[in-house]
N, C-alpha and C positions, 0 to 999 in steps of 0.2 A: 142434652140434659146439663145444665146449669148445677154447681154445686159452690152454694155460698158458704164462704167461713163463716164458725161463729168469732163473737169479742174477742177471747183468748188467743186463738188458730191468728186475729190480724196482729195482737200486740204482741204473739212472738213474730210473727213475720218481719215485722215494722218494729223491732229490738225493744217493747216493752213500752211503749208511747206512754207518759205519765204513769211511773210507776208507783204504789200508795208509801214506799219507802226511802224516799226522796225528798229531800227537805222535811218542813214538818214532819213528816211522817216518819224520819229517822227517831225525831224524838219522841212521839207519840207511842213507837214500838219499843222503845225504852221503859217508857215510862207505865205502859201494860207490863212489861215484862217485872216490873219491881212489884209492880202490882198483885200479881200473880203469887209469885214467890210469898208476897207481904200476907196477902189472902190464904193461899193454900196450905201455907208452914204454919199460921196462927190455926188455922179450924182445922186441922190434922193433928194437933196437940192439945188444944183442946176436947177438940170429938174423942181422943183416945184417952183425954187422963180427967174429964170431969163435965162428960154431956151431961147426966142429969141435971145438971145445975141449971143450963140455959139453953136447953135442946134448940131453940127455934134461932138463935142467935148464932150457935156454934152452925148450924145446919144454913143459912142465909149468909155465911162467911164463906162456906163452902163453896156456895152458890156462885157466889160473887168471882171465886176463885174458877172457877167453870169457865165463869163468862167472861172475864178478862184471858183466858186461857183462846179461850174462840177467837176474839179479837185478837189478841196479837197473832196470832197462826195465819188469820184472813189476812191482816196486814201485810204477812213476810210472805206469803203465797203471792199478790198482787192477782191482777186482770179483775174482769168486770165482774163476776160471778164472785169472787170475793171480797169484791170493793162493795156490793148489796148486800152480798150478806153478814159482813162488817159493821154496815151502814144500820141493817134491823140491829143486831144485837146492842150495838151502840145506843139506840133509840129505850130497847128492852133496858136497858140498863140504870138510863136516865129514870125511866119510869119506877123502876126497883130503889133509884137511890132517895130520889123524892117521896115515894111513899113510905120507905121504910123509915128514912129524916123524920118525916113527919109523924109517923108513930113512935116513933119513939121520944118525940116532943111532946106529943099528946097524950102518952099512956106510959109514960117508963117503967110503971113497975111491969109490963108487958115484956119487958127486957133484961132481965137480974143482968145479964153482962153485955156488954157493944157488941156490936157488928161491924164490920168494915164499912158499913152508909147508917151506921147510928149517926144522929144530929149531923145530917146531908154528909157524915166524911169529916166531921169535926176531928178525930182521933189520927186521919191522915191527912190534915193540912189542906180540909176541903177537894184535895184532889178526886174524887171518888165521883164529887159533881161537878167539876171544874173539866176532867176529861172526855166524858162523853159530848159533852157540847161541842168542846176542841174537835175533840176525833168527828162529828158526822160535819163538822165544817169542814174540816179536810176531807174529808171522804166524797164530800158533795162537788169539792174544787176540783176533786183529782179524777175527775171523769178522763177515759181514753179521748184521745184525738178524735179517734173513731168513731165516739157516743154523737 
């Protein structure tokens, strides 16, 4: 009886073959991790000191804050299994930033106060759409040896 490795089981074997936090990707975990912080401290003080104001806004900061939280964790875990599921949320995320951009270019008063992807990420220096893209290129580069 034959018992094959999975992904993981080869790239510890083989000391981590294209690890996602290596090169670019040193920076990209940086650069979630401000994120995170930026996201989760803003809708945690807000949600606690004046959601009625902008329930949908405060609560989509949160969100964001979730999901930047996912991706870095994937990143700093590395192997294939969380180079994919990196790779969705990264995807989910784009799709979250662009939609919400766009609502809220479309319908503002839909928004009494920002989001973290109000106007694509205007309020943080476009990074909010600027990252996703980055991060599934790199994620798409940093396939194992293996793959």
């Amino acid at each position: 009886m034959t018992v094959t490795p999975n992904d993981e089981q080869v790239e510890r074997r083989e000391g981590g073959a294209r690890k996602l936090i290596s090169g670019p990707g040193t920076l990209l975990v940086w650069l979630y991790g401000v994120m995170v912080v930026g996201a989760v401290s803003r809708s945690v003080v807000q949600i606690a000191t004046e959601f009625d104001h902008a329930p949908l806004a405060y609560s989509l900061s949160a969100a964001a804050g979730v999901v930047y939280g996912f991706i870095t964790y994937s990143l700093v875990r590395g192997g294939e299994r969380a180079r994919k599921a990196a790779l969705v949320c990264c995807a989910a995320e784009l799709v979250g930033v662009l939609t919400v951009g766009t609502w809220t270019l479309a319908d503002p008063s839909a928004f009494p106060d920002t989001t973290v992807w109000s106007d694509y990420g205007m309020g943080y220096l476009f990074i909010p759409v600027l990252l996703p893209i980055t991060a599934m290129f790199w994620l798409r580069t940093a396939r194992p040896a293996t793959a």
